[in-house]
C-alpha positions as CSV (number, residue, x, y, z in Angstrom):
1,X,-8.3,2.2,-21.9
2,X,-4.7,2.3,-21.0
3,X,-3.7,2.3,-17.6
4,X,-0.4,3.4,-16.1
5,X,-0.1,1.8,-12.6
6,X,2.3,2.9,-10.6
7,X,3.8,0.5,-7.4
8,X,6.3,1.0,-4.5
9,X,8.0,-2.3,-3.5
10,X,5.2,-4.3,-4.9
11,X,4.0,-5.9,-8.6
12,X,5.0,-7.0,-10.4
13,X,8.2,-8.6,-8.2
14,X,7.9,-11.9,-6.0
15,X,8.2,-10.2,-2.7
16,X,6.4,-7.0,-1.2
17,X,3.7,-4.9,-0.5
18,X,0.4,-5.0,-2.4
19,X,1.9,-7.6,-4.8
20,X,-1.5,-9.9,-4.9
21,X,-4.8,-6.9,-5.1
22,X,-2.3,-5.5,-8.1
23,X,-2.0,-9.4,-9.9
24,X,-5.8,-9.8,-9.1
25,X,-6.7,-6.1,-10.3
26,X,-4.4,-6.6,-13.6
27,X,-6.2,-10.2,-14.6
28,X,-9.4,-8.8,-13.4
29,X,-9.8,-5.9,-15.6
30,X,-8.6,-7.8,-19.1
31,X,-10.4,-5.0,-21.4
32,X,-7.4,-2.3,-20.3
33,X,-3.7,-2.4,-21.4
34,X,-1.5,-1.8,-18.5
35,X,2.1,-0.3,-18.3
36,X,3.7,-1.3,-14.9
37,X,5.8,1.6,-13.6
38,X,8.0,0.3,-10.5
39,X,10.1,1.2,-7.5
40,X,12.0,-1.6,-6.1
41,X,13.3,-1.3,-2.3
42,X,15.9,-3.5,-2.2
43,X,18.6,-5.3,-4.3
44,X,17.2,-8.9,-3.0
45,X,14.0,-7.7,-4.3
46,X,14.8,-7.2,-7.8
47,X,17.1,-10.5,-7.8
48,X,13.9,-12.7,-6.5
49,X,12.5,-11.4,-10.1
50,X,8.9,-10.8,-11.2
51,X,5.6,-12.8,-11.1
52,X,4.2,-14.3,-14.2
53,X,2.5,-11.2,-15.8
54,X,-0.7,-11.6,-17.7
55,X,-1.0,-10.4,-21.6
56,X,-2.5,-7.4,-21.0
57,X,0.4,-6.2,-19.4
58,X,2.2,-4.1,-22.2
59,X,5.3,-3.6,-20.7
60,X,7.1,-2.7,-17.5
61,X,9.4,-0.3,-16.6
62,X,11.5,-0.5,-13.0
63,X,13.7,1.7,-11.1
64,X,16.0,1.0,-8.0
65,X,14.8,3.3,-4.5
66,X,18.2,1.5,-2.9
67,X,21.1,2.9,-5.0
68,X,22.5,5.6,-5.9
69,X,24.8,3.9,-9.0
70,X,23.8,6.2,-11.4
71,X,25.6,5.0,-14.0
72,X,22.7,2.2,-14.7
73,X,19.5,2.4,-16.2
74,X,17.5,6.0,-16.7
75,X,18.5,7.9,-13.4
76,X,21.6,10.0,-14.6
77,X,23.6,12.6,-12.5
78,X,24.8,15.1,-15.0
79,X,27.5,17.8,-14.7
80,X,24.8,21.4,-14.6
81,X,26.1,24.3,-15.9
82,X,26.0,27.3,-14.0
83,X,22.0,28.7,-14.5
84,X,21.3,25.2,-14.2
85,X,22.7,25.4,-10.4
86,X,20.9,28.5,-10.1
87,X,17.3,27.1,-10.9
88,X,18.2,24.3,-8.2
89,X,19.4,26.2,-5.7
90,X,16.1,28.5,-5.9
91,X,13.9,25.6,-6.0
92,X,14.8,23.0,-3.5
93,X,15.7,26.2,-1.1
94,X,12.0,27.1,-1.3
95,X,11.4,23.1,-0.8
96,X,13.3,23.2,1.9
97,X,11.8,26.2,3.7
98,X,8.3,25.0,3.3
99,X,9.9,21.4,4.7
100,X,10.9,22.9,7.4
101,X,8.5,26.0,8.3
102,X,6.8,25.3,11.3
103,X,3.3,26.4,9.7
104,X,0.4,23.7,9.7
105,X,0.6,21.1,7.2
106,X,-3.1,22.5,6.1
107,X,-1.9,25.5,5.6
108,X,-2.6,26.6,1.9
109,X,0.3,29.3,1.4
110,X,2.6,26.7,2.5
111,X,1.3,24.1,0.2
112,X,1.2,26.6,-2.8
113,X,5.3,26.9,-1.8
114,X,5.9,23.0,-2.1
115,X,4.2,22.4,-5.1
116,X,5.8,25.1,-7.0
117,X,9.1,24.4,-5.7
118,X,8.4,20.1,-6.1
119,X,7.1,20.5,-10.3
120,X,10.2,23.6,-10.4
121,X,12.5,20.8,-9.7
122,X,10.6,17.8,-12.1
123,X,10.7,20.8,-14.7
124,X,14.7,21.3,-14.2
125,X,15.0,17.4,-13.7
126,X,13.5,16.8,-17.4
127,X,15.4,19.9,-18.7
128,X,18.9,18.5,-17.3
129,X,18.2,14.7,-17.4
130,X,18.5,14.2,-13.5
131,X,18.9,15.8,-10.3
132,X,20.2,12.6,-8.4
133,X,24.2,14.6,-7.9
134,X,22.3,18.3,-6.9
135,X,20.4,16.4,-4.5
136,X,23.2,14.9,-2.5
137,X,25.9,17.6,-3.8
138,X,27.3,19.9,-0.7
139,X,25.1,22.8,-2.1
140,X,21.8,20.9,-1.0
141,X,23.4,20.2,2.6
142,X,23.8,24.2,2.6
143,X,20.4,25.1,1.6
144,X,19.2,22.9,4.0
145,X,21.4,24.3,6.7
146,X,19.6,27.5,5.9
147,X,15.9,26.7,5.8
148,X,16.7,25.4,9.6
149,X,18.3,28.2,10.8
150,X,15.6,30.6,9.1
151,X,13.2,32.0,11.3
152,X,9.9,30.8,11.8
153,X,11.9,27.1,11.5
154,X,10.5,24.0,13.4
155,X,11.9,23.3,16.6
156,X,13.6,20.4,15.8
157,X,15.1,21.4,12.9
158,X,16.9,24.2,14.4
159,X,18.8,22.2,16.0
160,X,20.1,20.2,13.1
161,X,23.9,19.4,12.5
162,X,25.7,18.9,9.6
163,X,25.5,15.0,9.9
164,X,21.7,15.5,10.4
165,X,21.4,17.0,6.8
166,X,23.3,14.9,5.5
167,X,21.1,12.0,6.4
168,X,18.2,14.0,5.5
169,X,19.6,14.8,2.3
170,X,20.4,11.5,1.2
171,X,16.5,10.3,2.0
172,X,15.2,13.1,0.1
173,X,17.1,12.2,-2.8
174,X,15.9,8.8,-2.5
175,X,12.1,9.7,-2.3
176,X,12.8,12.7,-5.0
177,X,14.6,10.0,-7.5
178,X,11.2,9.4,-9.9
179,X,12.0,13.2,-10.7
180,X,15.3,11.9,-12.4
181,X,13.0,9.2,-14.5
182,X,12.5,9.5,-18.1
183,X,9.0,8.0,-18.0
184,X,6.8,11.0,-18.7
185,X,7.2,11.8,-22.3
186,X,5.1,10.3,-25.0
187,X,6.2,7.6,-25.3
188,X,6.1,6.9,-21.5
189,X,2.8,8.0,-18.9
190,X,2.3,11.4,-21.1
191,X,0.4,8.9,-23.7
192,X,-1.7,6.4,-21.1
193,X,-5.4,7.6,-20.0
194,X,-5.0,7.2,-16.3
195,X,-2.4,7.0,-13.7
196,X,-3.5,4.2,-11.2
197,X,-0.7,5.1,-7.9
198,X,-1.0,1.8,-5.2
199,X,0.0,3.5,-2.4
200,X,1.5,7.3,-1.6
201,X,4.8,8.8,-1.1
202,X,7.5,7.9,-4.0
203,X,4.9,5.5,-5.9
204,X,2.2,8.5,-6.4
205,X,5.2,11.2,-7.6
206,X,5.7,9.8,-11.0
207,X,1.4,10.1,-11.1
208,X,1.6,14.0,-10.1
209,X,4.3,14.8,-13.0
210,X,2.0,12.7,-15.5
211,X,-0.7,15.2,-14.1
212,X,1.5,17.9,-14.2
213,X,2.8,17.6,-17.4
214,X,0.8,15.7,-19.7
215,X,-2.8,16.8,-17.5
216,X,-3.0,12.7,-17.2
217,X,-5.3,12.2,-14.4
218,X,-4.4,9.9,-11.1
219,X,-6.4,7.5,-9.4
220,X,-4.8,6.7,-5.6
221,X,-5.3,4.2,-4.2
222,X,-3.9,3.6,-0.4
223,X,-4.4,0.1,2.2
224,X,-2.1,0.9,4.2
225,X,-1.6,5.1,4.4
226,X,2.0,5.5,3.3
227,X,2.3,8.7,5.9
228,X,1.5,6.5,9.1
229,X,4.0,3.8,7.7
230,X,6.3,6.6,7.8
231,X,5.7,7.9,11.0
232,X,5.9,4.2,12.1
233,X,9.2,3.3,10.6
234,X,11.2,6.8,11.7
235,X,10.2,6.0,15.2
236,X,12.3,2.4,14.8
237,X,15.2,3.8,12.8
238,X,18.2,4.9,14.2
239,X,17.4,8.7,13.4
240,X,18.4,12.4,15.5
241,X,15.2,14.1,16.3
242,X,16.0,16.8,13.6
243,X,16.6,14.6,11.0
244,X,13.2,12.7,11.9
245,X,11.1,16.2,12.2
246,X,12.6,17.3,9.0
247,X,11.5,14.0,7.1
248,X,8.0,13.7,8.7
249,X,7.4,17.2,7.5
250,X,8.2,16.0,4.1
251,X,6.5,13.1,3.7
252,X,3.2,15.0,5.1
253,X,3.9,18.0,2.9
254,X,4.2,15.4,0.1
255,X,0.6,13.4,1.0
256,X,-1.0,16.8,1.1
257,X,0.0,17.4,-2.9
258,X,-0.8,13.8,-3.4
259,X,-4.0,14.3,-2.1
260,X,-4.7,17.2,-3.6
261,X,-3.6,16.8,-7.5
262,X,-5.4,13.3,-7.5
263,X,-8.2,13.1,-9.2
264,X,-9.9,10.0,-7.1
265,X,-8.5,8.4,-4.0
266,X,-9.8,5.0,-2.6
267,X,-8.6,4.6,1.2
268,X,-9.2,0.6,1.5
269,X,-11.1,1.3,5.3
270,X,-12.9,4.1,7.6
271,X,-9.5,4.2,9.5
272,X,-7.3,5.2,6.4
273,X,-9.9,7.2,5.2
274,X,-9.8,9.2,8.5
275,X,-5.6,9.9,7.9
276,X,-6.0,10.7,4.4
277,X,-8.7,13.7,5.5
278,X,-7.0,14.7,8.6
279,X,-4.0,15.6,5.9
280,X,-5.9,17.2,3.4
281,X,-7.4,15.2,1.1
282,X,-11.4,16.7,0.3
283,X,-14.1,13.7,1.5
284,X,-16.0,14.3,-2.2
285,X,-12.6,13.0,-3.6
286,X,-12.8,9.6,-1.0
287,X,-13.8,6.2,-2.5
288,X,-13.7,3.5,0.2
289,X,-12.4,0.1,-1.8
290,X,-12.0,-2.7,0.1
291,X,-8.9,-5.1,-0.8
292,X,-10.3,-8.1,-2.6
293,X,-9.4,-11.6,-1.2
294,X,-9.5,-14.6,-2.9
295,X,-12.4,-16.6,-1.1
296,X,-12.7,-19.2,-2.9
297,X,-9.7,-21.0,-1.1
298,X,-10.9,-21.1,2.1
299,X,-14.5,-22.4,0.4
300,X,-14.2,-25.9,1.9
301,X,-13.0,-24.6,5.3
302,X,-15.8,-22.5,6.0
303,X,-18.7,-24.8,4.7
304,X,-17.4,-28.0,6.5
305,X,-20.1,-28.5,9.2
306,X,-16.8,-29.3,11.8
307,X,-16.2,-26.0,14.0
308,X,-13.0,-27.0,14.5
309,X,-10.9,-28.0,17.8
310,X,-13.4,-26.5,20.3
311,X,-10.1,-25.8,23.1
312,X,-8.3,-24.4,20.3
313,X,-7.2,-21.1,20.2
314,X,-5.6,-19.6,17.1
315,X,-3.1,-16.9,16.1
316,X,-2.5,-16.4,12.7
317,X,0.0,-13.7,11.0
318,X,3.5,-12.4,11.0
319,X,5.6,-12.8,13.8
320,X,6.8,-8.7,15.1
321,X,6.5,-6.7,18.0
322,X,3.4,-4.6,17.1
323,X,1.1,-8.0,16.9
324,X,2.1,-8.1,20.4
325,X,2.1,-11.6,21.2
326,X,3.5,-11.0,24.8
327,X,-0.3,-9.6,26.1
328,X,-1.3,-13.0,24.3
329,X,0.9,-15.1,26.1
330,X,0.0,-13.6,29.2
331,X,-3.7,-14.0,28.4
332,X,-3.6,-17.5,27.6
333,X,-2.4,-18.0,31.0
334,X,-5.2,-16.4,32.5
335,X,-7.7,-18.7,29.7
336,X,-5.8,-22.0,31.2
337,X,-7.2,-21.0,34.8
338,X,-10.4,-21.0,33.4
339,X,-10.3,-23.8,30.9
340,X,-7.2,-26.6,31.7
341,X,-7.7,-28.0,28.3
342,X,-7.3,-24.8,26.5
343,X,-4.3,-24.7,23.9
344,X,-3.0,-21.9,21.5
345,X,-1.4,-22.5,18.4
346,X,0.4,-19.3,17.1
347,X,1.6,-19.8,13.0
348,X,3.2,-18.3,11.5
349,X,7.1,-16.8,10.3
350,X,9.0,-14.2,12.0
351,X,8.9,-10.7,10.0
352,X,12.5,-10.0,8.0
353,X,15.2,-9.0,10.0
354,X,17.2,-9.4,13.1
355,X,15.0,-7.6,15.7
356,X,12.1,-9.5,14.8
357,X,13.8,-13.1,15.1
358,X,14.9,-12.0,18.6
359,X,11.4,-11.3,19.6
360,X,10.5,-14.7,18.3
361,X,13.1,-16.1,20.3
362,X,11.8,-14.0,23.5
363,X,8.1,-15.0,22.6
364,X,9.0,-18.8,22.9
365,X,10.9,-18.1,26.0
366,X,8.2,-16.5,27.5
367,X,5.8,-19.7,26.5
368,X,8.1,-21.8,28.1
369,X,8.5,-19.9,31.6
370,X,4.8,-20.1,31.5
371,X,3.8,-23.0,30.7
372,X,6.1,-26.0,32.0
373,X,5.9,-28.7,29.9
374,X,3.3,-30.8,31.3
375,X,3.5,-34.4,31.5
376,X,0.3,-36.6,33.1
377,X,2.6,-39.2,34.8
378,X,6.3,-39.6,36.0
379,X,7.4,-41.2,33.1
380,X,5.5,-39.8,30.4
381,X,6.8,-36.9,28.0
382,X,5.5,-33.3,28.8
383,X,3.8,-31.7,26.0
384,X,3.3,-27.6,26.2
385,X,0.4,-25.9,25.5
386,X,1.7,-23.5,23.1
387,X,3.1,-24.3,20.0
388,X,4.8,-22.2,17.0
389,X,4.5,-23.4,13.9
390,X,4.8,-21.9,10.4
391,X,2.8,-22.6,6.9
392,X,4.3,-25.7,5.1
393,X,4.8,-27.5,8.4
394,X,2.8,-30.7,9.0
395,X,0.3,-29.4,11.2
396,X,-0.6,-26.9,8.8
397,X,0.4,-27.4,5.6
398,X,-1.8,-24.8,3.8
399,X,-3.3,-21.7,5.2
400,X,-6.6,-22.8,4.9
401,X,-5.7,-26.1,7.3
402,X,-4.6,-23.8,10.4
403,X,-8.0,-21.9,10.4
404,X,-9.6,-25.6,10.4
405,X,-7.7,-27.0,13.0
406,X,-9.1,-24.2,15.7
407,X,-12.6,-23.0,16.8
408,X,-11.7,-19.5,17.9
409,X,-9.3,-17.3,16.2
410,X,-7.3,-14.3,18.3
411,X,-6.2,-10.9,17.0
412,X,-3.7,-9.7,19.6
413,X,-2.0,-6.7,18.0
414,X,-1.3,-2.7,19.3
415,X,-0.8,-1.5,15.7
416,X,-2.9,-2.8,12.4
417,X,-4.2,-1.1,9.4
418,X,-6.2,-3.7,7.3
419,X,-6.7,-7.2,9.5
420,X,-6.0,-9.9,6.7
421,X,-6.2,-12.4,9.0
422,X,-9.3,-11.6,10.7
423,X,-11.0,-12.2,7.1
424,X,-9.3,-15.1,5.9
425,X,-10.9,-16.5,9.5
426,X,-14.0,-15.1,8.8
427,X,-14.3,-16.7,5.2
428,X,-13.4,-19.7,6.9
429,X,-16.4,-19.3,9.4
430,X,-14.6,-18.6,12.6
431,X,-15.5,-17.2,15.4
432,X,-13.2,-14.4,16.4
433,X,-11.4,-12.1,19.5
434,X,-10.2,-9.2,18.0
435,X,-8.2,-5.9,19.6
436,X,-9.7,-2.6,19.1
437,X,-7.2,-1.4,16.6
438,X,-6.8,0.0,12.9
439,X,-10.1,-0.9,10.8
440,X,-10.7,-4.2,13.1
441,X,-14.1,-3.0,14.6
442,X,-15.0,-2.0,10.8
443,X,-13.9,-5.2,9.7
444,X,-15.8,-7.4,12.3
445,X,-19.0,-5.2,12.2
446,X,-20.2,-7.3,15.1
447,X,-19.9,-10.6,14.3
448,X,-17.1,-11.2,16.3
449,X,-15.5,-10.2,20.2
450,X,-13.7,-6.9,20.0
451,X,-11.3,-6.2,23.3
452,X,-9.2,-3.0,24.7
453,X,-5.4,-3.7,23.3
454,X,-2.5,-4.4,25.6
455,X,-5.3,-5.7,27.9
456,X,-4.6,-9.6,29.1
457,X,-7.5,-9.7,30.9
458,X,-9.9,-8.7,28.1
459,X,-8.2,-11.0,26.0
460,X,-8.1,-13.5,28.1
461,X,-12.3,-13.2,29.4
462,X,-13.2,-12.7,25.6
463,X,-11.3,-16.1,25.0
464,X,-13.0,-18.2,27.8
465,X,-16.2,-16.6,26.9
466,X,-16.6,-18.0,23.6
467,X,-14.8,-21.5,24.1
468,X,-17.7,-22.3,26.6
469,X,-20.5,-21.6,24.5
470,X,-20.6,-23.4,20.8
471,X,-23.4,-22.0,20.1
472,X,-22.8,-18.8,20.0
473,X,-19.4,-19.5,18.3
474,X,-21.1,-21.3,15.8
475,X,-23.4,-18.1,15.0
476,X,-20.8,-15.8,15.1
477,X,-18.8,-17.6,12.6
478,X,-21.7,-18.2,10.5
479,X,-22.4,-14.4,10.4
480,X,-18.9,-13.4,9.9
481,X,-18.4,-15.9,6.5
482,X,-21.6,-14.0,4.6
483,X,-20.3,-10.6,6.0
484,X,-16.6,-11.5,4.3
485,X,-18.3,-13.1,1.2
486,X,-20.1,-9.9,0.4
487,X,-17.9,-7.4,1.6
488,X,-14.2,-8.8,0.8
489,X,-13.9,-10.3,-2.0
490,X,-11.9,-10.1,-5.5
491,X,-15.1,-9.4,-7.3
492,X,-16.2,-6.3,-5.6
493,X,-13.0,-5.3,-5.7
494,X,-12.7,-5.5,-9.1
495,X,-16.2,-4.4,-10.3
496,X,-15.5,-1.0,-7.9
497,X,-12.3,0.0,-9.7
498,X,-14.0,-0.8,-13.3
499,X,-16.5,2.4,-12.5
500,X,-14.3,4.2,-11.0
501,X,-12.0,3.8,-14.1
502,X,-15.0,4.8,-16.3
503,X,-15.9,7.5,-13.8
504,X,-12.4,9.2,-14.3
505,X,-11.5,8.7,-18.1
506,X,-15.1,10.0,-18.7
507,X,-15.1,13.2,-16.1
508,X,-11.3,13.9,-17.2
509,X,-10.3,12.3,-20.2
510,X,-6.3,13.7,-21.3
511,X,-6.5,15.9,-24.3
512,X,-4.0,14.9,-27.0
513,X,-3.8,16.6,-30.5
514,X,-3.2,14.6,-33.4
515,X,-0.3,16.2,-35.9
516,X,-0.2,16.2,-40.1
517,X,3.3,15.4,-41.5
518,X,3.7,19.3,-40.8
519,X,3.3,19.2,-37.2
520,X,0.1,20.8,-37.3
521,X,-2.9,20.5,-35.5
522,X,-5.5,17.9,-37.3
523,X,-8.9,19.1,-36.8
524,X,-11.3,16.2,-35.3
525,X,-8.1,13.9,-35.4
526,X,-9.9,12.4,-32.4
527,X,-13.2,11.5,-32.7
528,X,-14.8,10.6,-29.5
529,X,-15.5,7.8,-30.5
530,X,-12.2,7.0,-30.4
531,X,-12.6,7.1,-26.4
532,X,-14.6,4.0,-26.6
533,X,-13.5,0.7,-26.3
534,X,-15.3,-1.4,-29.3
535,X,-15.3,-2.3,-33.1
536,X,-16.9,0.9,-34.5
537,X,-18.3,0.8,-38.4
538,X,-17.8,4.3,-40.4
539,X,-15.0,4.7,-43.0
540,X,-13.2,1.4,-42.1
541,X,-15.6,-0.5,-42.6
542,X,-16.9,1.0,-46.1
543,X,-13.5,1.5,-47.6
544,X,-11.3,-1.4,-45.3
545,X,-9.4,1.6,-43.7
546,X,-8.4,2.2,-40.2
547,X,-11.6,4.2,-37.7
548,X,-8.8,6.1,-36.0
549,X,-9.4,4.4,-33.0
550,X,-6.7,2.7,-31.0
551,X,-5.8,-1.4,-31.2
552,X,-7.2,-1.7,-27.4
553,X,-10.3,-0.1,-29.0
554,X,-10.7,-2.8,-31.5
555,X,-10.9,-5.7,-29.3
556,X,-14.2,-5.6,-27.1
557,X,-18.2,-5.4,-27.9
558,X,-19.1,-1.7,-28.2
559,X,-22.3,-2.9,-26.6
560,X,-21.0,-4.5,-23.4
561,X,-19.1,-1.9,-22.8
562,X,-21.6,0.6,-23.3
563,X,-24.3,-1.1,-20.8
564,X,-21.3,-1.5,-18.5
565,X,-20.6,2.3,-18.6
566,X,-24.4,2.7,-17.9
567,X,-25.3,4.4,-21.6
C-alpha cells in the first residue's frame, strides 16, 4: 500500500524528534511505498540536510514551520478579493470564538464550531492558494480582539491587548500554515491509502484535510503527546497570560479534532494513553505501540557476565533542568555517607540552548562545593567523585561502553514521557533506580527501584540499597534485559504497525473512481483485487496486458501477504 507519513521536526532530516522509530519503521515495512510529508522547525534543521532514505521512499515533500517568506516554495499569500475576505472573516471569527469560549474542551457543540470553522478555512485556503497574509493581516488581530471581548470569553483572554494578539496571531498562522500547502490533491495525499501522522498538533493537520477531503484515513501515532509538550514549552516562553490561555485553548481544541477524525491512534505508553483520553480521544480507537529500539547494540553489553563497576553509579541522558540532576547531586552526597567508595558518572551533552548550558555550568558547580576534590596524601592530586563526560569521549566512547562501565543506573528526572534510557540500561542488564514519573513504573514493571521525585533521600537509600547487595542487582538486571528484549524492540514495533496498517486499509479503504477519456465513471475500474499487494493472473496474464493493479502491487507474493493479513 501506499503510505503518506506525515512528521513535525523529524524524518527524514539529521536532527529532531522521532527521526530513528520513522528510519526504522520506513526500512521495516519494505512491501509499502512511502511519501514523506515534512515540517521543519528551524532553518539549521533544514541546512544539516536529510538522512540516507531507503528505496521505498517515493518522494518527499518539506515545508518551513520558521518563516514566513512566502515567496518560496508552495505556501503563497495572495491578494483575496473582496468575498474571499468575507469567507475568512466568518471562519476564523468562529475559530476564534470557539478558541477562546470558556466551555470545556469536551464539549461537543464547541467542537462541532472548530471543526467547521478549521476545514471552512482549508476549504478557502485551497480555493485561494493560501491564507498565510489573512492570518497575520490586521483583520485577524480584530477578530481576535472580538472573540475575547465576547461574552462567555475565558478569563484570561479578556484581558488580552493588542500586542497579545498579535503574538497569538502570528503562532496561529504558524500552526495553521499546512492549510496553505498544495499537498492534498491527486497528485499529492488525495491518491495514498493511509495517512500515518508521528505525532499531533501541525504534523496531524495535513492528515485531517486528506480525511476531509479525499476520505483518506489517518493513523496517529503519538510518544511524546504533542498537547503536554505544549503546555510544557508555554510555561518556559516568554508569553502574557492571555496569549498563553489563548494558545493552550488551541492546541487542545486542535488534539480533540485530531483525536476524533483519526481513524487509529497508537499512544506509545499507559501515560500518553491517559492524556490522549482525558482530551477526547474514544479508548476503542487506542493502540498502545511501544517505540522500537534497536537491541541488538547493546547485545554484548548485556550478556557479558561482568556487572560492571559495582561503586558505580550511572546517569545517562540529556543534560536540562527537568532531569533534575540537582536532587541527584544532593543524593549522591547522602550515598557517599553510606558507601565512601561510591562514584557517579553523569554522560552526557547539555540540551540546545543558552539556559540549558548555564544549568550545566550550575550542575558542575554544585559537584564541586560538594565534593572537594579528594586527595589521599599531601602531595598527591585530588580526584572528585563526580565526573561529566559526554559520548565520544575516552571513557565512553560509544553508548553501549558507559552502561558497561557502571553496575547501577539512576533515573533522576521531575518530568519524562518515554524513559529511553532506562531501556537502553535494561537491554544492557542493569540494575536500575528510577523516579516515579511519566511511563517509568510501566517501563520498569518491577524489575527495577522506583523512588518519589525531587526526593534525595529516596534516591539516595534506593542507591545504597542496591550497591550492597550484587545479588540482587544481578537479578534485577537479569530480569529487566528479557522484559526489554520482548517488550521494546524494533521487531514488535514493526510487526504492530504492519496489522494495524492492514487493519485500517481493510476496515476503511479510500474510494477512488477510475475515469474513460470522457471523464466518466468506469464501472468495476477497480477490482478489489487491486487492493492486494501481489502478482495476480487474469487478463494480463492470458493476453500480456496490464491486471489494473498498481506497480507496488506487482512486486510481492500474493500468498505471503495473504497469510500475513490472516486470510
Amino acid at each position: 500500500m501506499r503510505i503518506g507519513l506525515l512528521t513535525e521536526g523529524g524524518y527524514p532530516y539529521v536532527s529532531g524528534d522521532a527521526r530513528l522509530w520513522c528510519d526504522r519503521l520506513v526500512r521495516g515495512l519494505g512491501q509499502h511505498e512511502f511519501d514523506v510529508y515534512a515540517l521543519s522547525r528551524s532553518e539549521r534543521q533544514e541546512a544539516q540536510g536529510w538522512i540516507e532514505l531507503p528505496p521505498q521512499v517515493n518522494r518527499v515533500l518539506t515545508a518551513p514551520l520558521w518563516t514566513v517568506d512566502d515567496t518560496a516554495g508552495t505556501v503563497t499569500a495572495p491578494r483575496h478579493g473582496r468575498r474571499a475576505r468575507r469567507r475568512f472573516a466568518e471562519c476564523f471569527g468562529e475559530l476564534a470564538s470557539a478558541v477562546c469560549d470558556s466551555a470545556p474542551g469536551t464539549s461537543s457543540a464547541l467542537a462541532d464550531r472548530f471543526s467547521s470553522a478549521l476545514y471552512g478555512l482549508a476549504e478557502l485556503a485551497r480555493d485561494e492558494g493560501g491564507l498565510v497574509g489573512a492570518l497575520r493581516s490586521e483583520a485577524a488581530v480584530r477578530v481576535l480582539e472580538s472573540a475575547c471581548r465576547a461574552p462567555g470569553a475565558l478569563r484570561a483572554a479578556r484581558t488580552a491587548r493588542v500586542p497579545d494578539l498579535l503574538v497569538v496571531a502570528g503562532l496561529l498562522e504558524r500552526a495553521l500554515r499546512p492549510l496553505s500547502l498544495d499537498w492534498y490533491g491527486d497528485d499529492g495525499l488525495g491518491a495514498v491509502d493511509l495517512c500515518h501522522a508521528t505525532s499531533g498538533g501541525p504534523a496531524a493537520l495535513p492528515g485531517l484535510l486528506a480525511e476531509h477531503f479525499s476520505g483518506v484515513p489517518l493513523l496517529v501515532t503519538e510518544y511524546g503527546v504533542q498537547l503536554r509538550a505544549h503546555y510544557l514549552a508555554t510555561g518556559d516562553e516568554a508569553l502574557s497570560a492571555p496569549a498563553r490561555a489563548l494558545l493552550t485553548s488551541f492546541h487542545g481544541r486542535l488534539a480533540a479534532e485530531v483525536y476524533d477524525k483519526a481513524t487509529v491512534v497508537t499512544p506509545g505508553n499507559t501515560h500518553a494513553r491517559r492524556w490522549q483520553e482525558r482530551c477526547g480521544a474514544e479508548r476503542t480507537k487506542l493502540r498502545t505501540v511501544y517505540p522500537g529500539m534497536e537491541a541488538s547494540r547493546f547485545a554484548e553489553v548485556g550478556e557479558r557476565e561482568d556487572p560492571g563497576d559495582p561503586d558505580t553509579l550511572l546517569w545517562v541522558g540529556r543534560i536540562e533542568p527537568a532531569k533534575d540532576l540537582i536532587s541527584l547531586l544532593h543524593a549522591f552526597a547522602d550515598v557517599r555517607k553510606e558507601e565512601p567508595k561510591a562514584r557517579l558518572r553523569i554522560v552526557g551533552a547539555p540540551a540546545e540552548g543558552p539556559e540549558a548550558a548555564a544549568y550545566l555550568a550550575h550542575c558542575k558547580a554544585l559537584a564541586a562545593q560538594l565534593f572537594p576534590d579528594e586527595a589521599q596524601g599531601a602531595h598527591a592530586v585530588g580526584d572528585n567523585p563526580v565526573s561529566f563526560e559526554e559520548i565520544g569521549a575516552p571513557g565512553a566512547p560509544e553508548l553501549e561502553d558507559a552502561y558497561a562501565a557502571g553496575s547501577v543506573v539512576v533515573l533522576s528526572s521531575v518530568i519524562e514521557g518515554f524513559p529511553i534510557s532506562l531501556i537502553e540500561a535494561m537491554f544492557c542488564g542493569r540494575a536500575t533506580v528510577s523516579t516515579d514519573v511519566g511511563a517509568v513504573v510501566e517501563v520498569i514493571g518491577g524489575t527495577g527501584l522506583v523512588v518519589p521525585p525531587r526526593n534525595p533521600r529516596a534516591l539516595a537509600e534506593a542507591c545504597v540499597a542496591l550497591l550492597r547487595d550484587a545479588g540482587r542487582r544481578e537479578r534485577l538486571g537479569a530480569a529487566a534485559r528479557a522484559r526489554a528484549l520482548e517488550l521494546f524492540t524494533v521487531e514488535q514495533n514493526i510487526e504492530a504497525f504492519r496489522g494495524i496498517y492492514l487493519e485500517i486499509v481493510s476496515r476503511c479503504p479510500v474510494r477512488r473512481e477510475t475515469l474513460d477519456d470522457a471523464g466518466e465513471p468506469v464501472p468495476f475500474g477497480n477490482p478489489a483485487e487491486a487492493r492486494m499487494p501481489g502478482r495476480w493472473a487474469g487478463a494480463a496474464a492470458a493476453g500480456g496486458g496490464d491486471t489494473g493493479a498498481p506497480s507496488w502491487a506487482q512486486e510481492t507474493d500474493a500468498p505471503e501477504q495473504l497469510k500475513e493479513a490472516g486470510v
